[in-house]
N, C-alpha and C positions, 0 to 999 in steps of 0.2 A: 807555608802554602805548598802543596804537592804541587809536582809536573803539570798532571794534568788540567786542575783548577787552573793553571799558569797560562797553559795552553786552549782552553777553553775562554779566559779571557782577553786572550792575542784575538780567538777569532770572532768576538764578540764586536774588539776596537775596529779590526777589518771589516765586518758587517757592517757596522755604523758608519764606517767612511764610503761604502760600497754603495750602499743605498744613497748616499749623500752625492755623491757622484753619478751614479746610474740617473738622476732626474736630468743633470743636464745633458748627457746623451740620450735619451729618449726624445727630450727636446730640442733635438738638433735632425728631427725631420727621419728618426729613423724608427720604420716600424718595430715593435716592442718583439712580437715571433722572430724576425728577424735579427734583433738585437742579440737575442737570449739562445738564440740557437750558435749565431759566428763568434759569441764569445765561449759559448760550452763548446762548440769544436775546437776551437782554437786552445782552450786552457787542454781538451782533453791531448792537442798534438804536444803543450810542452808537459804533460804526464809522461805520456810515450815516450818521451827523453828521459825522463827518468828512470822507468822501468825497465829500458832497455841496457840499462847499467846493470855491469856483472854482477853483484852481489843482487840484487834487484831484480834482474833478471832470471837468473837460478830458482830465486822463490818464486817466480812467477812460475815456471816452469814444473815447479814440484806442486803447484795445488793439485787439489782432486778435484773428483767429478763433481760431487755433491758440492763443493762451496765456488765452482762457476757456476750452480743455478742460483748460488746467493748473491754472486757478484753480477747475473745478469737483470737478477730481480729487482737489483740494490740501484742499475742502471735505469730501467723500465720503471719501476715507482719510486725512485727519486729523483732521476737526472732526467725526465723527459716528461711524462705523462702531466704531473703535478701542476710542469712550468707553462703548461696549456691552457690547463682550466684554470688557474692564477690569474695568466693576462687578460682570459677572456671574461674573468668575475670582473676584473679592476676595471676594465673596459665599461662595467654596465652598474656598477656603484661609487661610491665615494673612496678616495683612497685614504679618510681615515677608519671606514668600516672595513676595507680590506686588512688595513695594515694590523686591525685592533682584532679580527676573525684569527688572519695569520699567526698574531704572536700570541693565541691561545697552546699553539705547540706543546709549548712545556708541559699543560696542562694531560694534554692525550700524550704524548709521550709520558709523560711519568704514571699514567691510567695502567699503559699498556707493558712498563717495564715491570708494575707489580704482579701481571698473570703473567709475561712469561719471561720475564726474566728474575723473579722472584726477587726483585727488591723490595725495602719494607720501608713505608712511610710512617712517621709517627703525628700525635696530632700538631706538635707547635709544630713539622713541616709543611702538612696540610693548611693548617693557619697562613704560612708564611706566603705560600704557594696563590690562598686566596687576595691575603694583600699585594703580591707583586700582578695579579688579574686587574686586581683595583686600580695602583699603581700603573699600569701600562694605557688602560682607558683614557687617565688622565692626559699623560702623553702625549698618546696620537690624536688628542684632542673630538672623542666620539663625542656625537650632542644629541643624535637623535638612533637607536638603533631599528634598524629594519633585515627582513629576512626572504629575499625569493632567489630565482633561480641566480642572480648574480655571485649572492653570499654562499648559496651551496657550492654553487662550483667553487669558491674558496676554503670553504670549510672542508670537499672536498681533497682538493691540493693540500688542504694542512695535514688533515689526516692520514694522506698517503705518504706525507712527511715524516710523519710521527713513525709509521709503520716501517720507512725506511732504515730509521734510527734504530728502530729491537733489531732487526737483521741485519743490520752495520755492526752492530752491537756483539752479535751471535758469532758474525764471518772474521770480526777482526781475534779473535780468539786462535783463530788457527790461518789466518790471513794477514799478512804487515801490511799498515795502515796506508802505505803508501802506491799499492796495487788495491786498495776498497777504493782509493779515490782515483784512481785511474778510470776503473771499472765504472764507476758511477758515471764519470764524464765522456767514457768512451759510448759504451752502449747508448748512453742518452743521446746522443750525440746524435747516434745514426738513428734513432726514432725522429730523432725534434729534424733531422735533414729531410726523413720522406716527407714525416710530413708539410715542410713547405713545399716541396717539389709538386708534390698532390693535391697540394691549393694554390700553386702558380705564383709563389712569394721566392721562391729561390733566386728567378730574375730578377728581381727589382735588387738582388745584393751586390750587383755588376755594376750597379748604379750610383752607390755608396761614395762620399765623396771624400778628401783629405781627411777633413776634423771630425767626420763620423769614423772615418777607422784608428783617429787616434783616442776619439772614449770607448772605443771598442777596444783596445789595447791596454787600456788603465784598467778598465773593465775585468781585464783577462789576468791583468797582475792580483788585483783585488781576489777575484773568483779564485786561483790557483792557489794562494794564501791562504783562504777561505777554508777548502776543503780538504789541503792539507793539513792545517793547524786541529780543524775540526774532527777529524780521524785520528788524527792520533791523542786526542782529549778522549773520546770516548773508549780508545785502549784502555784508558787508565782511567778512568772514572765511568760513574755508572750515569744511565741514560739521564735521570731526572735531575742530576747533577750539573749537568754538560748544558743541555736544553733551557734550566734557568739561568745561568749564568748566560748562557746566549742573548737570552732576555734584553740583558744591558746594552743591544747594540742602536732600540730603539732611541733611549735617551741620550747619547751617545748623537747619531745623526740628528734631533731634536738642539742638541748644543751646538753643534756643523752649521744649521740652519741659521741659529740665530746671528751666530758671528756673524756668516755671510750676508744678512741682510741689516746686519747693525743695530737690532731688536731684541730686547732682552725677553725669556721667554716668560708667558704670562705665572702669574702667583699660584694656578691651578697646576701648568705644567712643570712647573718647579716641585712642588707637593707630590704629582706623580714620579718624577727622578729621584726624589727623595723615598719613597715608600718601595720603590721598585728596589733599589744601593739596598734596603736596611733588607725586605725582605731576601732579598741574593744572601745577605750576607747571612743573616739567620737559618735559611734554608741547611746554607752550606757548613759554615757551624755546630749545626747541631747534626748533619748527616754524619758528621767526624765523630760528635760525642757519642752519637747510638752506637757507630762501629767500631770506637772505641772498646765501650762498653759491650757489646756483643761480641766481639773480638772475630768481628769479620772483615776478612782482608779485598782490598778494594780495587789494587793493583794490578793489572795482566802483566804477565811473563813474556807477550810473544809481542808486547810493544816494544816500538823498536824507531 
């Protein structure tokens, strides 16, 4: 198993603990905007410690021009914009139609990595890709699906996700992964701040109590894991790659759940954890053997 698959499923186990924790900080009386803005400033100030290390800091110093408009873009449609219309879909549909809209991802992301970033899908990938769709349905337990303004705003956010991804993808070529995640978290930062400020949510963060800033803290561990592990998997692996293997972080918090409530998950959501495992593993399997066989190399040189 390469690095990066390695690393793509560290951030996968993180995501599924994240999510699995994030429900009960939400439910501990703290608005969701609010949530999701003081842990991205906050993950974004312990980046800044890291970037601000001499090796670290050097490369920060030596980018160009052209790739702080990708690290600011990378900020603005991934770490800010996205996580708006997210909360405000979830807000006004069911959170298993969000969660099941959301983790279409892999799907637009690997759409969008074949026009430009010319990766090549073959049909058993496409296949596999269809069964880990099927597979995730099952999951997040969808029963009825519907489509208005809730779900676009989410499909929304996924897409601007996906689109984050080719240009993380692009920037980390001549960018160390550990300043694309800064940058994501920094710039987003300062969007997701005005805008509470300009809807009058910044005050109520004054108000925040002990055990809300300690799931805000877990929160921040989780996030800063997240996005580091995640950056540097896409160094070294390609978009559609990364993206389903991400996949696995729903069934993953689906297994969190059941412990914690002492309930084994139904025969349905077992059957989607299963078909999601086999298609990951087929997807990624056979991307090896195509590139094997093609003798295209998959690896970046400037991960690090």
């Amino acid at each position: 198993m390469s690095k990066g698959i390695k690393l793509a499923f560290a951030t996968a186990i993180i995501s599924g603990f994240a999510v699995f924790f994030s429900k009960f900080a939400v439910t501990n009386n703290i608005d969701p905007y609010q949530f999701t803005t003081l842990k991205n400033v906050l993950v974004a100030v312990v980046l800044c410690s890291v970037v601000l290390l001499p090796m670290t800091w050097r490369k920060l110093r030596a980018i160009k021009r052209q790739d702080w408009y990708k690290l600011l873009a990378i900020g603005t449609i991934g770490g800010s914009i996205p996580f708006l219309l997210f909360f405000k879909g979830l807000s006004l549909t069911t959170p298993a139609m969000a969660g099941f809209i959301h983790k279409t991802l892999f799907i637009w992301a690997s759409v969008l990595a074949i026009f430009f970033l010319r990766e090549k899908l073959g049909k058993v990938q496409w296949l596999a890709l269809g069964v880990l769709l099927i597979g995730i349905g099952l999951v997040v337990g969808i029963k009825a699906f519907t489509f208005g303004w809730a779900e676009i705003m989410i499909l929304a956010a996924t897409l601007l996700w996906s689109v984050e991804n080719v240009i993380a993808k692009k920037t980390l070529s001549t960018v160390d992964p550990k300043i694309v995640a800064w940058a994501r978290m920094f710039f987003g930062s300062i969007i997701l701040l005005t805008y509470l400020s300009l809807t009058s949510g910044f005050a109520g963060i004054f108000t925040l109590g002990t055990t809300q800033w300690l799931w805000i803290g877990l929160s921040v561990l989780f996030l800063s894991g997240y996005v580091l592990t995640w950056y540097h998997a896409l160094a070294y692996e390609k978009v559609s790659v990364v993206a389903s293997v991400l996949v696995l972080a729903s069934p993953i918090t689906t297994i969190l759940n059941a412990i914690y409530k002492g309930v084994l998950p139904t025969p349905e959501k077992w059957l989607g954890i299963g078909l999601s495992l086999v298609a990951v593993i087929v997807f990624v399997a056979y991307t090896y053997h195509l590139e094997k066989k093609l003798a295209v190399p998959h690896v970046s040189t400037h991960a690090s």
